[in-house]
PADRENMI-647569 format. One record per residue (C-alpha): x, y, z; residue number from 0. Coordinates in Angstrom, 1 decimal. Example, Ala and Ser with C-alpha at 12.3 -4.5 7.8 and 13.67 -1.06 7.14 Angstrom:
((12.3, -4.5, 7.8), 0)
((13.7, -1.1, 7.1), 1)
This chain:
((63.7, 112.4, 115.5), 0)
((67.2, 113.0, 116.6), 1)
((69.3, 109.5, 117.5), 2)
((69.7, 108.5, 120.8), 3)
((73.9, 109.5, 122.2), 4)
((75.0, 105.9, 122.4), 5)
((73.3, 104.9, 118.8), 6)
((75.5, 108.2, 117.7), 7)
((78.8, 107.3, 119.6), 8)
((78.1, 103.5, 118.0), 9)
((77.8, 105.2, 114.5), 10)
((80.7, 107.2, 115.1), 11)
((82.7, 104.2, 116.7), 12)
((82.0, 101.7, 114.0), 13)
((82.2, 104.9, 110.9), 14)
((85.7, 105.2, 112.8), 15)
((87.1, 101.6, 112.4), 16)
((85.4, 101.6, 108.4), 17)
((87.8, 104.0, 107.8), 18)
((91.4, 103.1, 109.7), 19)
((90.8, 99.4, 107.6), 20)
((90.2, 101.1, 104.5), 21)
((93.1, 102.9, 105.3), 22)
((95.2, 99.6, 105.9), 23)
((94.1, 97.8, 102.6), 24)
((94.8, 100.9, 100.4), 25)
((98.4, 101.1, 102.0), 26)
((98.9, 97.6, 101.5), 27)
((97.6, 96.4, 98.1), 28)
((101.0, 98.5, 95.6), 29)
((102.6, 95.2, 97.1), 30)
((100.2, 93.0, 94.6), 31)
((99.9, 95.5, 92.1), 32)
((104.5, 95.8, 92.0), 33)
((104.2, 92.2, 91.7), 34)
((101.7, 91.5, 89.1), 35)
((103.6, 94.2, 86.9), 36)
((106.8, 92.1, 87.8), 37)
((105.5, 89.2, 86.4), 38)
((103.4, 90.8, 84.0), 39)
((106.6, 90.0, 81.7), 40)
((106.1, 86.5, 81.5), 41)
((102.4, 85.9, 81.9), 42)
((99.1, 87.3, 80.3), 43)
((96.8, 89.4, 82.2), 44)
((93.7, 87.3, 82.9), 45)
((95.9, 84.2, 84.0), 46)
((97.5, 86.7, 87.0), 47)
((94.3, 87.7, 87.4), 48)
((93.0, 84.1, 87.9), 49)
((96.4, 83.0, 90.0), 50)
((96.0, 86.0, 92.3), 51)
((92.1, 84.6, 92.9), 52)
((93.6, 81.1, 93.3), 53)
((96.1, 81.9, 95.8), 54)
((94.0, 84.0, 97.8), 55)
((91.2, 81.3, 98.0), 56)
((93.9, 79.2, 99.2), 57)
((94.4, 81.2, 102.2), 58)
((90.6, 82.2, 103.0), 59)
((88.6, 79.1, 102.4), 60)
((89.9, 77.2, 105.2), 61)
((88.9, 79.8, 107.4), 62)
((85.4, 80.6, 106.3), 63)
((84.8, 76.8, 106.2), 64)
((85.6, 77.0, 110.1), 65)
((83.6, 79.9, 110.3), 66)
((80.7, 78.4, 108.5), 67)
((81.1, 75.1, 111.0), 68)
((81.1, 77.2, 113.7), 69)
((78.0, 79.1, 112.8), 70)
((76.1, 78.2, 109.8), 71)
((73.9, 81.2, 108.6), 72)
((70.4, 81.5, 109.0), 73)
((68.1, 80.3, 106.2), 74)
((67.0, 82.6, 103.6), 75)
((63.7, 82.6, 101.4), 76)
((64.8, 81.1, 97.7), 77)
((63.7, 84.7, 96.3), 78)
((66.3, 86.5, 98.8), 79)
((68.8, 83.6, 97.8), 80)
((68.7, 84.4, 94.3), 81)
((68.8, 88.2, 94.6), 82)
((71.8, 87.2, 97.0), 83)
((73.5, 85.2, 94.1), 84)
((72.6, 87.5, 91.4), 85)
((74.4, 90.9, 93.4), 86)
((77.4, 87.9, 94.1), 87)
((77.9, 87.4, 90.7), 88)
((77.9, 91.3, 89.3), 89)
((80.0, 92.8, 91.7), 90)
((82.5, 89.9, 91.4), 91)
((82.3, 90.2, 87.7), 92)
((82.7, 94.3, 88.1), 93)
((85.8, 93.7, 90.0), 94)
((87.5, 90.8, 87.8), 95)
((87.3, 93.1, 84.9), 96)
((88.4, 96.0, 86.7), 97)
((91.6, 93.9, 87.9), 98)
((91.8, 92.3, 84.2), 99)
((92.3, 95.4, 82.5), 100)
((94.1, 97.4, 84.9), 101)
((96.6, 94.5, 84.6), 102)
((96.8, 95.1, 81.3), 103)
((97.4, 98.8, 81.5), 104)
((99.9, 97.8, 83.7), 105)
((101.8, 96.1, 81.7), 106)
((101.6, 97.9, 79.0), 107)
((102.7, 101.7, 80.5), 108)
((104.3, 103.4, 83.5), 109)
((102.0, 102.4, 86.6), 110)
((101.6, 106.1, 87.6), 111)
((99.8, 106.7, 84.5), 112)
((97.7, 104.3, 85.2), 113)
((96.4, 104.9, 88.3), 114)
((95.9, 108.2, 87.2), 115)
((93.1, 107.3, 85.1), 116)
((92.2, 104.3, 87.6), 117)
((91.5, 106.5, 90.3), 118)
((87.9, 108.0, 88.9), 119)
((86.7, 104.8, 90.5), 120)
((85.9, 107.1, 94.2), 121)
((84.5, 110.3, 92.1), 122)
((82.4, 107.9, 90.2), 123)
((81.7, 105.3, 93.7), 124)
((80.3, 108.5, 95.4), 125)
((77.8, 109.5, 92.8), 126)
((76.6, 106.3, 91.9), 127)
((76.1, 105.2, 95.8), 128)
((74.2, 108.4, 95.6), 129)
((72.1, 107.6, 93.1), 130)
((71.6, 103.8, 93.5), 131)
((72.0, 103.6, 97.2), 132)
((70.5, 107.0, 97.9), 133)
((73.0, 108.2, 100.3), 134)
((73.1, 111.9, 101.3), 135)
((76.1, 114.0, 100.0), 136)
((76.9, 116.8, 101.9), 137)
((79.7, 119.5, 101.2), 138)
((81.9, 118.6, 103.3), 139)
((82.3, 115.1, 101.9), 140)
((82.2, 116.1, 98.0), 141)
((85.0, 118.6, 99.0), 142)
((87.4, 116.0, 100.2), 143)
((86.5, 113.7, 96.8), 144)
((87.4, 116.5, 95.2), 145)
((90.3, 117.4, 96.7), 146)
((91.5, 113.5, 96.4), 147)
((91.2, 113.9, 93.2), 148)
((93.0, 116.7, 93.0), 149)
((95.6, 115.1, 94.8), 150)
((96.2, 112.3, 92.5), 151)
((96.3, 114.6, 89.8), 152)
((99.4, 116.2, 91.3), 153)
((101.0, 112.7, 92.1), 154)
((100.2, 110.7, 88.6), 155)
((100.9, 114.0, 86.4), 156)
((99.0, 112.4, 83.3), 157)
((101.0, 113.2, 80.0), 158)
((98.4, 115.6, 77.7), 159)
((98.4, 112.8, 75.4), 160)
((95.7, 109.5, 76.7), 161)
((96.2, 106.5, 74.5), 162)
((94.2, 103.4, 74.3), 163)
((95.8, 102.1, 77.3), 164)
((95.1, 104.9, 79.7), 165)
((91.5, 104.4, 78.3), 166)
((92.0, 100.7, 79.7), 167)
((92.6, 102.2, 83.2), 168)
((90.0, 104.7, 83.0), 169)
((87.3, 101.7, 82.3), 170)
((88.6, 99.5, 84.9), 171)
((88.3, 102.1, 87.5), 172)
((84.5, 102.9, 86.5), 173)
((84.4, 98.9, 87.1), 174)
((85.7, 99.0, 90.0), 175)
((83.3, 102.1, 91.0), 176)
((80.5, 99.7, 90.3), 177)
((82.2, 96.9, 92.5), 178)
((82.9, 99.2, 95.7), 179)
((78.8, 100.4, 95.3), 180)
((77.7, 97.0, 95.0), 181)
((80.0, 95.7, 97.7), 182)
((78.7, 98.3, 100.3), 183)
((75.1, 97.6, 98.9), 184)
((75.6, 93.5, 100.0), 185)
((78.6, 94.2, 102.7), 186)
((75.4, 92.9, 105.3), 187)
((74.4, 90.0, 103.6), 188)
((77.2, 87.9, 105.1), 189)
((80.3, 87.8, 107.2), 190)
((83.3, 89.2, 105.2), 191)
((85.0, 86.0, 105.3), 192)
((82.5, 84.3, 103.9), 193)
((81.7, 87.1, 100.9), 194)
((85.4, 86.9, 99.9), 195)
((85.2, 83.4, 99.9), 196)
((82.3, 83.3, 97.4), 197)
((84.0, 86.4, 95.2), 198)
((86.9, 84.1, 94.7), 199)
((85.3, 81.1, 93.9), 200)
((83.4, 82.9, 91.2), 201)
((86.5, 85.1, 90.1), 202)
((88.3, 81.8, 89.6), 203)
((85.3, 80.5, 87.6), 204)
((85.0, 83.6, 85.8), 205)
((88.7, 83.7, 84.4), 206)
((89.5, 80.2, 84.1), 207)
((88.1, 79.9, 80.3), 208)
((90.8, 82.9, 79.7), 209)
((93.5, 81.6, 82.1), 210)
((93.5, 78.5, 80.0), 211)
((93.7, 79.6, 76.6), 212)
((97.1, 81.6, 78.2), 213)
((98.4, 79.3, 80.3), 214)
((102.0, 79.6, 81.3), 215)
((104.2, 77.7, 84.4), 216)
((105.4, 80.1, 86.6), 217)
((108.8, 79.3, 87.6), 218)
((109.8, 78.5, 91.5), 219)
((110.4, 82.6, 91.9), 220)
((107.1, 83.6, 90.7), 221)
((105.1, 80.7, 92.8), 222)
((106.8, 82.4, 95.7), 223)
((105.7, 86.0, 94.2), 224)
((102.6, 84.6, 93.3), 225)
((101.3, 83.2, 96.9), 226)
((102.5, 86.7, 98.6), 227)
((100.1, 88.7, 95.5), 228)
((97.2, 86.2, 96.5), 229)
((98.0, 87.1, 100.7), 230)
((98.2, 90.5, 99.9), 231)
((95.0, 90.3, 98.2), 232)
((93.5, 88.7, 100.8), 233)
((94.2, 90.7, 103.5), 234)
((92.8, 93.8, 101.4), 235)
((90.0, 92.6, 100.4), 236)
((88.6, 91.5, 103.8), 237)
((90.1, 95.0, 105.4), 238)
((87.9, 96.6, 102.5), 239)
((84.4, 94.4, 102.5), 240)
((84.8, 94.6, 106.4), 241)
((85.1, 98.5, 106.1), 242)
((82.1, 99.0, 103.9), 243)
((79.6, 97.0, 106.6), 244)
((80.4, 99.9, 109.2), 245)
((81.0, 103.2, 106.9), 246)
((79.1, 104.3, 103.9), 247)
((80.7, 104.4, 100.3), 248)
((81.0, 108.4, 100.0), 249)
((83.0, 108.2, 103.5), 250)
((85.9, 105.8, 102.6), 251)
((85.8, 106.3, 98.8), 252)
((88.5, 109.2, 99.6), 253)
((90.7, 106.8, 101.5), 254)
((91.2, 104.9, 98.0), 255)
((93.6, 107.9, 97.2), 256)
((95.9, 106.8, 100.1), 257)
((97.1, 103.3, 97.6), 258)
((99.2, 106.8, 96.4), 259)
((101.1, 106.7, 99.4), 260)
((101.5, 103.2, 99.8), 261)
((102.8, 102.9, 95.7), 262)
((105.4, 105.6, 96.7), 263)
((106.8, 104.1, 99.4), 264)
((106.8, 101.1, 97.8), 265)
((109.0, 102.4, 94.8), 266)
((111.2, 104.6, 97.3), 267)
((112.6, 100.8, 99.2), 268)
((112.3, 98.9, 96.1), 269)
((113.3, 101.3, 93.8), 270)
((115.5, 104.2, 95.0), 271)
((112.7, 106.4, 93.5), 272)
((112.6, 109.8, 95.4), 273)
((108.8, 111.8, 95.2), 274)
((109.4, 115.0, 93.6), 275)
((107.9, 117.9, 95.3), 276)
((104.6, 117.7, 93.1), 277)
((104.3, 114.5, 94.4), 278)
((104.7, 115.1, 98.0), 279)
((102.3, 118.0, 97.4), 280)
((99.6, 115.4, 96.4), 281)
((100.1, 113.5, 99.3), 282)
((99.9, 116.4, 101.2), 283)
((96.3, 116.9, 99.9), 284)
((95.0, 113.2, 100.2), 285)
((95.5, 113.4, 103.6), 286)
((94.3, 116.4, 104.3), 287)
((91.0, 114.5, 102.1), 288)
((90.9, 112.0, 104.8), 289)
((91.5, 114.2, 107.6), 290)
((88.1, 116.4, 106.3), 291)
((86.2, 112.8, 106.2), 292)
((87.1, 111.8, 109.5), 293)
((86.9, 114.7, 111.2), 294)
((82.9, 115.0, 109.8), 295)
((80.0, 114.6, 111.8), 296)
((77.7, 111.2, 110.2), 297)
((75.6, 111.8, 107.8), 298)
((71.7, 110.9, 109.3), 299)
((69.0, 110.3, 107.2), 300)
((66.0, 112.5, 108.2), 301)
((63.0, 110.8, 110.3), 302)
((60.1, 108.6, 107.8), 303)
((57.2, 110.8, 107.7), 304)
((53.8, 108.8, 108.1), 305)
């Protein structure tokens, strides 16, 4: 049965706006990523980790307790609570120790290398929403994951030799593969607001045991650094859970490639640090990755038979 024109140009509209905010957070987020790396100096990995969840619940949870007074959700079953709480608690844990150890990688070797390896997170999001949410691939779409790919192969240049901390980046983006499938598999459950709200909570709950065993006082500098990491991650992270309730994961897992471009700019004002032709070659090719996604007709599901 063929959809009705306005359920398509909905589809469309809403596949659309999924994609310009996943757009936004992946141009965005090098700022909190420059900054952990900064401090990265003078604290441990899991206690960034854990201040980067504590400042960004600082800014969220008065909002979604607004939202919540506003209008409170509508009762769930105890059985749909706890599969509720159980995919809560994975994806967050997916995606505190795919920031965890890419922090760690971070600190430890040049950040182009590691998002090099990082980036197998959309080739690896694609298949797995594939297999676990059972959403239809089509050429079109594996082409422009493949030409991402190909894209941040020619901006990262990885060196021939991969040591034990490129392997750290390479397992936190199969974490965060997990997280992104998982994320579009709940992104219905609840408002984003509130989903971010409860990802933090548990993040914070998650790292605190290691946050404490490191604990260091940042100095007045790096509270200032510190609170613009946790807005930063903020805003990303409800631009990305927003994006995955209106577009499936194979559409904006491509649009991951465009943190590329926003970690060059970022370096080129901060840094002085001109892309080499290579580089702007890459670039070149994740757009054109984006522009093949966008530019594709949805993806329908054929009719039940019965």
């Amino acid at each position: 049965m063929t959809p009705f024109p306005d359920q398509t140009h909905r589809k469309r509209r809403d596949e659309m706006l999924g994609i310009l905010l996943m757009a936004a957070a992946m141009l965005i987020i090098p700022t909190s990523d420059a900054i952990a790396k900064y401090l990265s100096g003078a604290h441990s990995p899991a206690f960034l980790s854990w201040l980067r969840y504590v400042a960004a619940l600082g800014f969220i949870l008065p909002v979604a307790l607004l939202q919540h007074a506003r209008a409170p959700g509508p009762a769930r079953a105890p059985a749909s609570q706890g599969r509720y709480w159980l995919a809560q608690i994975l994806r967050t844990a997916f995606l505190v120790t795919a920031m965890t150890l890419y922090f760690v990688a971070i600190a430890r070797i040049p950040l182009a290398d590691a998002l090099g390896a990082y980036f197998i997170a959309p080739i690896a999001a694609t298949l797995l929403a594939a297999i676990a949410l059972r959403e239809r691939l089509d050429r079109r779409r594996l082409l422009a994951v493949a030409l991402g790919f190909l894209g941040a192969i020619l901006v990262v240049r990885p060196g021939s030799e991969t040591s034990a901390d490129t392997l750290i980046a390479l397992v936190s983006g199969l974490c965060m593969a997990c997280y992104l499938v998982l994320t579009r598999a709940t992104a219905q459950d609840r408002p984003p607001v509130t989903t971010l709200a409860i990802q933090l909570s548990l993040g914070i709950l998650m790292l605190l045991p290691f946050a404490l065993l490191d604990w260091t006082m940042p100095a007045r500098e790096g509270l200032v650094l510190i609170l613009l990491m946790g807005l930063v991650s903020t805003l990303s992270n409800l631009m990305t859970i927003s994006a995955f309730r209106l577009a499936q994961v194979q559409t904006l897992s491509p649009f991951v490639y465009l943190e590329l471009i926003g970690a060059t700019a970022l370096g080129f004002f901060m840094f002085g640090d001109l892309p080499s032709p290579a580089t702007w070659a890459g670039i070149a090719v994740i757009v054109a990755a984006g522009l093949i996604v966008a530019t594709a007709r949805p993806v329908v599901a054929p009719p039940a038979q019965s």
